[in-house]
C-alpha positions in Angstrom: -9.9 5.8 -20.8 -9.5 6.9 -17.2 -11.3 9.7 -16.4 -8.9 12.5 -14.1 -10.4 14.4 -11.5 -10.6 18.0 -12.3 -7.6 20.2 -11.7 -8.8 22.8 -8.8 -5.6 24.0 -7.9 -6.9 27.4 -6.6 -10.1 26.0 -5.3 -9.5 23.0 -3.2 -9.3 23.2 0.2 -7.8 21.3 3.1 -8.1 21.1 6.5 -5.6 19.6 9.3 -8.3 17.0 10.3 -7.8 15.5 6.0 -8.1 11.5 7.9 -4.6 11.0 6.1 -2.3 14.3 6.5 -1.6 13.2 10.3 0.1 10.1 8.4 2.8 12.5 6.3 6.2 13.0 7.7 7.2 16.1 6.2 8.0 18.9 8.5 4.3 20.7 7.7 0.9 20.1 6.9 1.4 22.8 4.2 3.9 21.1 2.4 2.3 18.3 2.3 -0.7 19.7 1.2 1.2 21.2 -1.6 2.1 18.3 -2.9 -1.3 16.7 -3.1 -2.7 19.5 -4.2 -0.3 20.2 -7.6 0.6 16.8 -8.1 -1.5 14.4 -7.0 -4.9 15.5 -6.6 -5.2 16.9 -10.3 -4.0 13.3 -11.9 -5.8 11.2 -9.5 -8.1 9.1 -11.7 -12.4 9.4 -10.2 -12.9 6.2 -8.8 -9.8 6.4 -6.4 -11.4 9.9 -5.4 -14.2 8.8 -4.8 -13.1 6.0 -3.2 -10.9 8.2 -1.2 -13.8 10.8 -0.1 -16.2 7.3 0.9 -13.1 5.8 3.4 -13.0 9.4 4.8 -16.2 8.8 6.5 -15.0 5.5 8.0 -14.0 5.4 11.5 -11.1 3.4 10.7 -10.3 6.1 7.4 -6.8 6.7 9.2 -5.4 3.0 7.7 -6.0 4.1 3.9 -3.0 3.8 1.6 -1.7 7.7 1.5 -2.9 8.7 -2.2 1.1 10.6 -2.7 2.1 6.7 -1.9 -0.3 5.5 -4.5 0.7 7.7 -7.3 4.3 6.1 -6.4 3.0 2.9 -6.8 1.2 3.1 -9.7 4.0 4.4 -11.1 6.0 1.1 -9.8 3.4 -1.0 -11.5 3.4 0.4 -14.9 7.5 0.6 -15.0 7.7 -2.9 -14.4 4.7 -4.0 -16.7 3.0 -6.0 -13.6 0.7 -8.5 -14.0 0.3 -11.1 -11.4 0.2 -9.3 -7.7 -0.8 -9.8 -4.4 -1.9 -7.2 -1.7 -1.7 -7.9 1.8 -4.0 -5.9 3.6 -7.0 -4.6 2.2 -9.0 -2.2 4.1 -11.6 -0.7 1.8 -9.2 -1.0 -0.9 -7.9 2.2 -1.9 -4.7 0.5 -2.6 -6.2 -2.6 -4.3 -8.2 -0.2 -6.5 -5.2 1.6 -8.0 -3.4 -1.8 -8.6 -6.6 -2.4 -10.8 -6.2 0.5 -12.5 -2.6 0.5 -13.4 -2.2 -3.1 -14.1 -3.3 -4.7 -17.9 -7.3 -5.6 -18.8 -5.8 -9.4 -18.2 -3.9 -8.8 -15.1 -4.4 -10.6 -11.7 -4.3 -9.2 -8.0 -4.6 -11.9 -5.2 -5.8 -9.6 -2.4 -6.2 -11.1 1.6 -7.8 -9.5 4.4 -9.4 -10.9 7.1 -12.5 -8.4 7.1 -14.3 -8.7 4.1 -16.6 -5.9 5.2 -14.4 -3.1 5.1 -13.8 -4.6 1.6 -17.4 -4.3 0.4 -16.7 -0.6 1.0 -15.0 0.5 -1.5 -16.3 -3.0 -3.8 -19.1 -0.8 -5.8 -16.8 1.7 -6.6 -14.3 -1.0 -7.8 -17.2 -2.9 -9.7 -18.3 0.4 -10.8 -14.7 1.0 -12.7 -14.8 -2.6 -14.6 -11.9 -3.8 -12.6 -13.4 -6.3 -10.5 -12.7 -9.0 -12.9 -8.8 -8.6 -11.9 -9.4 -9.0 -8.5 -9.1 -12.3 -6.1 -10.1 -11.6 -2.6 -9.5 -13.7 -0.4 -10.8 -13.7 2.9 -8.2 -14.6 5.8 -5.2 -13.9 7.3 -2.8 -13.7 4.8 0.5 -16.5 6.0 -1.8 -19.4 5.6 -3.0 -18.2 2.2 0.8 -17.5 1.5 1.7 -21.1 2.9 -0.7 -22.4 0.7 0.5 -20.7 -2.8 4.0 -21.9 -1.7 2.7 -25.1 -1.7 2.6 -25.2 -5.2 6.1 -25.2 -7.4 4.7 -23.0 -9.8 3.5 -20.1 -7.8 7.3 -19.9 -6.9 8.7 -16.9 -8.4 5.5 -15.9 -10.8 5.1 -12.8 -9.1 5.8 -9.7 -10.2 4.8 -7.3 -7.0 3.6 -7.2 -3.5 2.3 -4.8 -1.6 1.7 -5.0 2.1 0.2 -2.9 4.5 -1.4 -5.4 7.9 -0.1 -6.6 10.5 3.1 -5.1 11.1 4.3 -7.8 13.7 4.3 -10.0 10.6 6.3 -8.2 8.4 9.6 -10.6 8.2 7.8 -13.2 8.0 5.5 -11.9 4.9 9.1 -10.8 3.4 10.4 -13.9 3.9 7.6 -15.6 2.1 7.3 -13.1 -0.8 10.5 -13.4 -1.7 10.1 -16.9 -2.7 6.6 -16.0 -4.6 7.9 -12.9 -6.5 10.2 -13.3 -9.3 13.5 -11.7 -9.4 13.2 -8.2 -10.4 9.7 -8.0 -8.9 9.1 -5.5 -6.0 7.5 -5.8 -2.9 6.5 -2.8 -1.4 6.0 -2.2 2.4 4.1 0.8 4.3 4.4 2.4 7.3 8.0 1.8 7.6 8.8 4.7 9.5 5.8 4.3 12.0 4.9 7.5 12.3 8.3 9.0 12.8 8.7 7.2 16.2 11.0 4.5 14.8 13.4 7.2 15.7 12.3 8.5 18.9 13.3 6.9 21.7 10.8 4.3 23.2 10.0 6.0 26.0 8.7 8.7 24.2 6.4 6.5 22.2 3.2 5.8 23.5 2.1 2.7 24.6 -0.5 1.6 22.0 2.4 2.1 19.2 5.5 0.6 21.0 4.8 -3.2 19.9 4.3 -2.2 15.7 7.4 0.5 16.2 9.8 -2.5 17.6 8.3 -4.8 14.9 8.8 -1.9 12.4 12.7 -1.5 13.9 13.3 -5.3 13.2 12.1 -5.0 10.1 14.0 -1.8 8.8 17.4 -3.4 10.6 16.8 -6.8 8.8 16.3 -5.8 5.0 18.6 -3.0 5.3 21.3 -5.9 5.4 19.4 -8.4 3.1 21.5 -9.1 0.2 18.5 -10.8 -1.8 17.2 -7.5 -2.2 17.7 -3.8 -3.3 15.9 -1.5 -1.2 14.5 1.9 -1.4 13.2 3.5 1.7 11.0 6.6 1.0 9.2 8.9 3.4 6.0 9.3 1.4 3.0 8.6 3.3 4.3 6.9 6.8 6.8 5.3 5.3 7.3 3.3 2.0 10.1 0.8 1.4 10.6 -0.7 -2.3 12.7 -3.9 -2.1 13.4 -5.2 -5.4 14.3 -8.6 -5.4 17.7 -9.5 -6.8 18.3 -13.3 -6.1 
């Protein structure tokens, strides 16, 4: 039995500088607050909180998987009975944890990341919850590891969801390659499709450090937009969230 967080719908507090709430793209931090805080929050299960409250205090807390975005998934995982999944893009594993959590006591995640440190953040947590035994990490970037699986016939269309959330420069050519790996009705799930907002600000109103991802991101959104091998879903929870479900 998962264990729910306490409901403290009068009691919590929030504050603008929450590492994720700069990442929602809702027109105000109170609305978005709102919906953590009577919908989210209060069903959370305690190790993703805690999980949660340990990546706050990481420099790098700003890359977590949104927790409105993992209640969506989790949802996405239980609807279509998931059992064999790979996540692209680890971080402390927020994301990965959830998978663990929603997915069956025989269930598989192939997880890849090149920095097995921020990993062994969030790993006691994820040992602490008896759901390490689901979990393959594998350290590296992830299109060799997803060469290598394609290599093998029978990886091919076993799959029955992706999520990914690295590189974003990468992301055609991880879609490309999942598509083959997960089966038909399977999902793959992308973040940060909406990039903060600025895919539709013009560029020179972006700054610098974000123009390479948001053309990346642009490409992206333009390409499986028109992609009959899939259905698509774009939803503006978290950054960004698109749900392709695979159709042929």
């Amino acid at each position: 039995m998962i264990c729910f967080s306490s409901i403290y719908l009068k009691s919590m507090e929030f504050t603008t500088a929450e590492p994720f709430l700069h990442k929602g793209l809702l027109q105000s931090f109170e609305l978005t607050k709102y919906i953590l805080k009577t919908n989210v929050y209060p069903r959370e299960p305690s190790p993703l909180k805690e999980l949660r409250e340990v990546t706050a205090k990481h420099p790098g807390n700003f890359m977590s998987t949104t927790p409105d975005s993992g209640q969506l998934m989790g949802m996405l995982l239980k609807l279509i009975n998931a059992k064999k999944t790979i996540e692209i893009g680890v971080y402390t594993g927020y994301s990965l944890l959830l998978t663990a959590l929603s997915i069956p006591h025989d269930a598989m995640i192939i997880a890849i990341d090149p920095n097995k440190e921020t990993y062994e953040i969030g790993l006691p947590i994820i040992q602490k919850a008896g759901v390490e035994h689901k979990i393959n990490f594998i350290e590296s970037q992830a299109l060799p590891v997803l060469d290598k699986l394609l290599q093998n016939k029978d990886n091919e269309g076993s799959f029955d969801f992706a999520f990914v959330d690295a590189d974003k420069e990468n992301y055609l050519n991880y879609h490309e390659r999942l598509l083959k790996l997960v089966k038909v009705g399977g999902l793959i799930v992308f973040d940060n499709t909406l990039w903060g907002g600025t895919v539709a600000q013009p560029e020179e109103a972006v700054s610098e450090d974000r123009k390479e991802s948001r053309r990346s991101i642009i490409e992206f959104n333009n390409s499986v937009s028109i992609d009959q091998r899939i259905e698509i879903a774009l939803t503006p929870s978290g950054d960004g969230l698109t749900i392709c479900r695979r159709i042929r």
